[in-house]
C-alpha positions as CSV (number, residue, x, y, z in Angstrom):
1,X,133.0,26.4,28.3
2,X,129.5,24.6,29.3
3,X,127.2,27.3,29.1
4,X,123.7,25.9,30.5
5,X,120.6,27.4,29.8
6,X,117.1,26.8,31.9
7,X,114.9,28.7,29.9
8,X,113.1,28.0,26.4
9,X,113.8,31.4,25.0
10,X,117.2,32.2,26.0
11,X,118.1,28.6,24.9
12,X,116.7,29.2,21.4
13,X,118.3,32.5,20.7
14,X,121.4,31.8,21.8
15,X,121.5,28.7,19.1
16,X,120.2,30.8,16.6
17,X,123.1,33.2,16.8
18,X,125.2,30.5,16.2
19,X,123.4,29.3,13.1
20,X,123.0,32.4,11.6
21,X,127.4,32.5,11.9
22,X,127.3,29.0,10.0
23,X,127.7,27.0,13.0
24,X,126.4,23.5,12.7
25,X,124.4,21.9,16.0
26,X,124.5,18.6,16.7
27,X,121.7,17.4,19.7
28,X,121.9,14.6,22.1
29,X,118.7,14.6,24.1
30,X,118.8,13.1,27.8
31,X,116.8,12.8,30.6
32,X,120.4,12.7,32.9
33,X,121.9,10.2,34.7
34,X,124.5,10.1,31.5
35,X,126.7,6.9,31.1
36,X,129.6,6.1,28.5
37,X,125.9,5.1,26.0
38,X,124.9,9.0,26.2
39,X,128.6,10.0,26.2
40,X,129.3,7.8,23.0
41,X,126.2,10.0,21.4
42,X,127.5,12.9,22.3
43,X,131.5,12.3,21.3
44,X,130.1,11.6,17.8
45,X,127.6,14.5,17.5
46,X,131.0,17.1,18.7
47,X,132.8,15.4,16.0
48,X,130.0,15.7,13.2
49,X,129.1,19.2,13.8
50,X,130.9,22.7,14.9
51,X,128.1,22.8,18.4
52,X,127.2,19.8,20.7
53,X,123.8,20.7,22.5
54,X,122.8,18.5,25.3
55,X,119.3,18.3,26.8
56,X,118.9,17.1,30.7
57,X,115.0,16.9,31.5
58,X,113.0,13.7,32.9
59,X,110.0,13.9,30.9
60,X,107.1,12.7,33.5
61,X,104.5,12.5,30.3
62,X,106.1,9.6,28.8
63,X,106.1,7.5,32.0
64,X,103.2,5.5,32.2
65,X,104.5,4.0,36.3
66,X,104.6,6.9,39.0
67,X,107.2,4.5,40.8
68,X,109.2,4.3,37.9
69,X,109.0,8.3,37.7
70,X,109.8,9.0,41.5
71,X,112.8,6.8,41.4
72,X,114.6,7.8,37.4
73,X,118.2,8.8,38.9
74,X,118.8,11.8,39.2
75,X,122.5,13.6,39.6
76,X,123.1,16.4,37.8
77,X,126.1,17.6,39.2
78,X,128.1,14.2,38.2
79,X,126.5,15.3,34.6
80,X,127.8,18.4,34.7
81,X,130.9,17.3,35.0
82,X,130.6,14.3,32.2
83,X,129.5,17.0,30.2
84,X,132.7,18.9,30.6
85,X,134.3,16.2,29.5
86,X,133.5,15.6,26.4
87,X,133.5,19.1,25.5
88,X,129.7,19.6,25.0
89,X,128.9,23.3,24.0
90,X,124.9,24.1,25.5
91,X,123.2,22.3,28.3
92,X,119.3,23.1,27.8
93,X,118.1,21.8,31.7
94,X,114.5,22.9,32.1
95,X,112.0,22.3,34.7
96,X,108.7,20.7,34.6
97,X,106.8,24.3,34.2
98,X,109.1,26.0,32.0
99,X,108.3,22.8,29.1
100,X,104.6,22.5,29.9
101,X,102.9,25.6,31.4
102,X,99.7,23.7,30.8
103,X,98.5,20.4,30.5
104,X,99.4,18.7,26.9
105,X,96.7,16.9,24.9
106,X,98.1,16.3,21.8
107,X,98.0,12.7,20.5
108,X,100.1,11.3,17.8
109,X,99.2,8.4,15.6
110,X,102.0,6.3,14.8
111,X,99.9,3.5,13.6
112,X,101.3,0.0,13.7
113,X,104.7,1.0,14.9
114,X,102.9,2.7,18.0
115,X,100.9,-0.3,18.9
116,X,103.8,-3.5,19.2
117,X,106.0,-4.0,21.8
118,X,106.9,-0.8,24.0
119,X,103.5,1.1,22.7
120,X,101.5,-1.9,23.8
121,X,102.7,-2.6,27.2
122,X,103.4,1.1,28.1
123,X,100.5,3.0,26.8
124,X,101.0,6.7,26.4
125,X,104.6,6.0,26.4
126,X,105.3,7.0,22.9
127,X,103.0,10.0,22.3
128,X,105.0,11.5,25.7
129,X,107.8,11.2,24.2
130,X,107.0,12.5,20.7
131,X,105.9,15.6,22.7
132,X,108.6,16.5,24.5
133,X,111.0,15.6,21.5
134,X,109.2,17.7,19.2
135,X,109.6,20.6,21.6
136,X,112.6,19.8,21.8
137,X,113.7,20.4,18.7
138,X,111.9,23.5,18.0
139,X,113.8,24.7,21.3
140,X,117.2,23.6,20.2
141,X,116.9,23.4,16.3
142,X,119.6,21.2,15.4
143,X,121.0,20.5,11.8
144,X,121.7,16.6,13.8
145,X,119.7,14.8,16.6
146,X,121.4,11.6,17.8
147,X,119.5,8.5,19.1
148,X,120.9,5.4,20.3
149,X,119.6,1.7,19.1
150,X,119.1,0.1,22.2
151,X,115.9,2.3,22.5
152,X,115.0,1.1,18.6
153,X,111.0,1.2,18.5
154,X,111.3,5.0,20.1
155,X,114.0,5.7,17.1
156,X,111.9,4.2,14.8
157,X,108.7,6.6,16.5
158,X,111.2,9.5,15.7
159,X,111.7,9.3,13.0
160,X,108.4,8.8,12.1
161,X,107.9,11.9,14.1
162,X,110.3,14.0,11.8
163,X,107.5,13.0,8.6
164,X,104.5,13.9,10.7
165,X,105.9,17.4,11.8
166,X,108.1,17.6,8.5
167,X,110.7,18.8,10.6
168,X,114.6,19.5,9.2
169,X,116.6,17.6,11.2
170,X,118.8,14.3,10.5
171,X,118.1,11.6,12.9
172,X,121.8,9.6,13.2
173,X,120.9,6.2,14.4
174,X,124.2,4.7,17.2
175,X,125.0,1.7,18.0
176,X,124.2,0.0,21.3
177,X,127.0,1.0,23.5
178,X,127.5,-2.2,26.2
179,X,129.4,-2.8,29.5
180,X,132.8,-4.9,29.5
181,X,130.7,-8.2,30.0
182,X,127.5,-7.4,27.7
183,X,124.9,-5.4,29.5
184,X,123.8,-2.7,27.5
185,X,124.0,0.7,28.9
186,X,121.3,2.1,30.4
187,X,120.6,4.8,33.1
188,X,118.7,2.1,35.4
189,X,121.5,-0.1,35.7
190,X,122.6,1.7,38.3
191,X,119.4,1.0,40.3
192,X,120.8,-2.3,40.0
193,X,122.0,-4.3,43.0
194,X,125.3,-5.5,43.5
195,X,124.0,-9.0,42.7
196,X,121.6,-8.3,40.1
197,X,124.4,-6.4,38.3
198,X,125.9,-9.5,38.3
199,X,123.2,-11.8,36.8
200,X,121.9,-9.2,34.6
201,X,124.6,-9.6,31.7
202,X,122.1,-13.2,31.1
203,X,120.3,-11.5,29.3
204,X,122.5,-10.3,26.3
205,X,123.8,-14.1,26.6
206,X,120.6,-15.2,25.8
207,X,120.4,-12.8,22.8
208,X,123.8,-14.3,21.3
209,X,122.5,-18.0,21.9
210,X,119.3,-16.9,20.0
211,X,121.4,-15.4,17.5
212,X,122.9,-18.2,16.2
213,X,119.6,-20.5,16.5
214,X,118.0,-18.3,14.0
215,X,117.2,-20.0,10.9
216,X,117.8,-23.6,12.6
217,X,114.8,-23.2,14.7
218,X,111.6,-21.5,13.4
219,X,110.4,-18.3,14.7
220,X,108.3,-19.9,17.5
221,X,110.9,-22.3,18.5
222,X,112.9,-19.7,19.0
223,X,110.8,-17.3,20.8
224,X,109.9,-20.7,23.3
225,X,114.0,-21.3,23.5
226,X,114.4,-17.8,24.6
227,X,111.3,-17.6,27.4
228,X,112.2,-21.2,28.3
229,X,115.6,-19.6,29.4
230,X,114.2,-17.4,31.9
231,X,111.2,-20.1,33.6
232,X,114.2,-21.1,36.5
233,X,115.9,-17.8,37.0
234,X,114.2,-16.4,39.8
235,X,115.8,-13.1,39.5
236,X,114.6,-12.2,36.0
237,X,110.7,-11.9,35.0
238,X,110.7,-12.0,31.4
239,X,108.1,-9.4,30.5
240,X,108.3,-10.2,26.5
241,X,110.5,-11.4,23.7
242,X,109.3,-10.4,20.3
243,X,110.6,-10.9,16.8
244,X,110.2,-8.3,14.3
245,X,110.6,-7.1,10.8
246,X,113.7,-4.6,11.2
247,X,111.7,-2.1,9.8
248,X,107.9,-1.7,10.6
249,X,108.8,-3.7,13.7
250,X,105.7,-5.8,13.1
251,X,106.0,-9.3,14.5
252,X,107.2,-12.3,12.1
253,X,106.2,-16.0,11.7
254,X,108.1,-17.2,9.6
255,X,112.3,-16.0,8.7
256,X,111.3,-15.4,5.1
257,X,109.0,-12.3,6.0
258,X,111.6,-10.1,7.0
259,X,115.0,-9.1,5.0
260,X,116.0,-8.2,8.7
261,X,114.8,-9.8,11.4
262,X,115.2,-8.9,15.1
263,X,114.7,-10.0,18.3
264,X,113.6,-7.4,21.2
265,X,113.0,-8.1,25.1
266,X,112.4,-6.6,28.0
267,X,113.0,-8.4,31.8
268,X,112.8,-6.9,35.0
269,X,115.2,-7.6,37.7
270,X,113.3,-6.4,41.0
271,X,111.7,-2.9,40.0
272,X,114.1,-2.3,37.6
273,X,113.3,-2.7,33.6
274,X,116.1,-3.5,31.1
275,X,115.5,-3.6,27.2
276,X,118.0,-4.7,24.6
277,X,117.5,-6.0,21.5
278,X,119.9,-8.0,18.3
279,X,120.0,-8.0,15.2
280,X,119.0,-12.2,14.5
281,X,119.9,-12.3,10.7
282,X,120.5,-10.3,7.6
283,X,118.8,-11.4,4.3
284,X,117.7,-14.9,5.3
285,X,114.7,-14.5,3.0
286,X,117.0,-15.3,-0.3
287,X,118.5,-18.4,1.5
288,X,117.4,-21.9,1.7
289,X,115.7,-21.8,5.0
290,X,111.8,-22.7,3.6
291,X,109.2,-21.3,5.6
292,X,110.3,-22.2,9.3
């Protein structure tokens, strides 16, 4: 039975009861509008641990565009059920007062991992979202938390978050969870028109293509190939397409910097944003590539 809980103190009690029995928590924070991504999250965090928490709050600090704020979906009853579903245990759902009864000013430095990629084009982005995950988890104190990699620079920020705070909790990287023809999962999709729905699986089809380019062309070929894809399709704005070492996520020149390069991008379709990113290759640095 769903219990949900809308206030900070009740919430953490009622966990701690639980702990102190020997239950194990497993946490899957959200900010709603679930889909099979969050569901996938949650599915393993009930089968990892004895309690499946689940947090539902739509964090205006870490939204840099008011627009994009105003219009996050929102339908809590349909995640209520979805919930139900999979069996979760706790629903923490606060409101904007309950987590911040006065302004926040805390800043975090994540250094160079704060300042590629998301934490340059959305500034403040990151340090909202280390806020209200660090609350988080002092309000819901799991053994688990569960993160998925389609959001891989904010995983990466997390756990970098858990060494600043020194905080005991495992963070359990998942998979990108996609749609039948691609798209990866996301809570915007459904923002999504009929048509752009259509077009938008382009974009992971671009990934694969780049994919197997990588080590034929050299990092700036490929990084042309990839924004040359986008120059004629009027529906997509290509906001950036960065490679990166797999684990600062520092950009690359050349295939024989990283062990584990990626590839990350971001386009919009109309005023909605999509992310994804791929993996591009596994040790290429120890093959006979050269310095492309």
């Amino acid at each position: 039975m769903l219990k949900i809980f809308s206030k900070i103190s009740e919430t953490t009690s009622f966990i701690k009861q639980l702990k102190d029995v020997g239950k194990t928590v497993g946490f899957v924070p959200t900010m709603g509008a679930l889909h099979q991504g969050h569901l996938q999250l949650m599915r393993r965090a009930k089968l990892e641990n004895d309690i499946l928490v689940v947090s539902i709050f739509v964090n205006p600090i870490q939204f840099n565009n008011k627009s994009d704020l105003e219009t996050y979906p929102r339908v809590f009853e349909k995640d209520i059920k979805l919930l139900e579903e999979v069996n979760a245990d706790i629903l923490f759902s606060p409101s904007e007062q309950e987590m911040y009864p006065e302004p926040v000013n805390k800043e975090y430095d994540f250094g160079a991992l704060g300042n590629v990629m998301e934490g340059a084009n959305r500034p403040g982005h990151f340090n909202g979202v280390a806020i209200v995950v660090s609350k988080l988890f002092d309000i819901c104190i799991p053994h688990k938390a569960y993160f998925g990699e389609k959001d891989f620079q904010q995983l990466a920020i997390i756990n970098k978050l858990v060494k600043i705070e020194n905080t005991n909790v495992e963070i359990v990287p998942c998979e990108i969870v996609r749609e039948h023809d691609g798209l990866a999962m996301s809570s915007r999709n459904a923002r999504l028109s009929e048509n752009q729905r259509q077009l938008a699986p382009f974009i992971y089809e671009t990934l694969k293509k780049a994919q197997n380019f990588a080590g034929d062309k050299s990092v700036e070929q490929l990084k042309n190939w990839v924004k040359n894809q986008f120059i004629d399709k009027k529906e997509f704005d290509l906001e950036y397409f960065e490679i990166c070492d797999s684990i600062d996520l520092q950009p690359i020149n050349h295939w024989n910097q990283a062990e584990t390069a990626m590839g990350f991008i971001v386009v919009h379709m109309g005023n909605v944003r999509l992310i994804d990113n791929i993996r591009l290759f596994n040790n290429f640095a120890s093959s006979n590539i050269g310095n492309k």
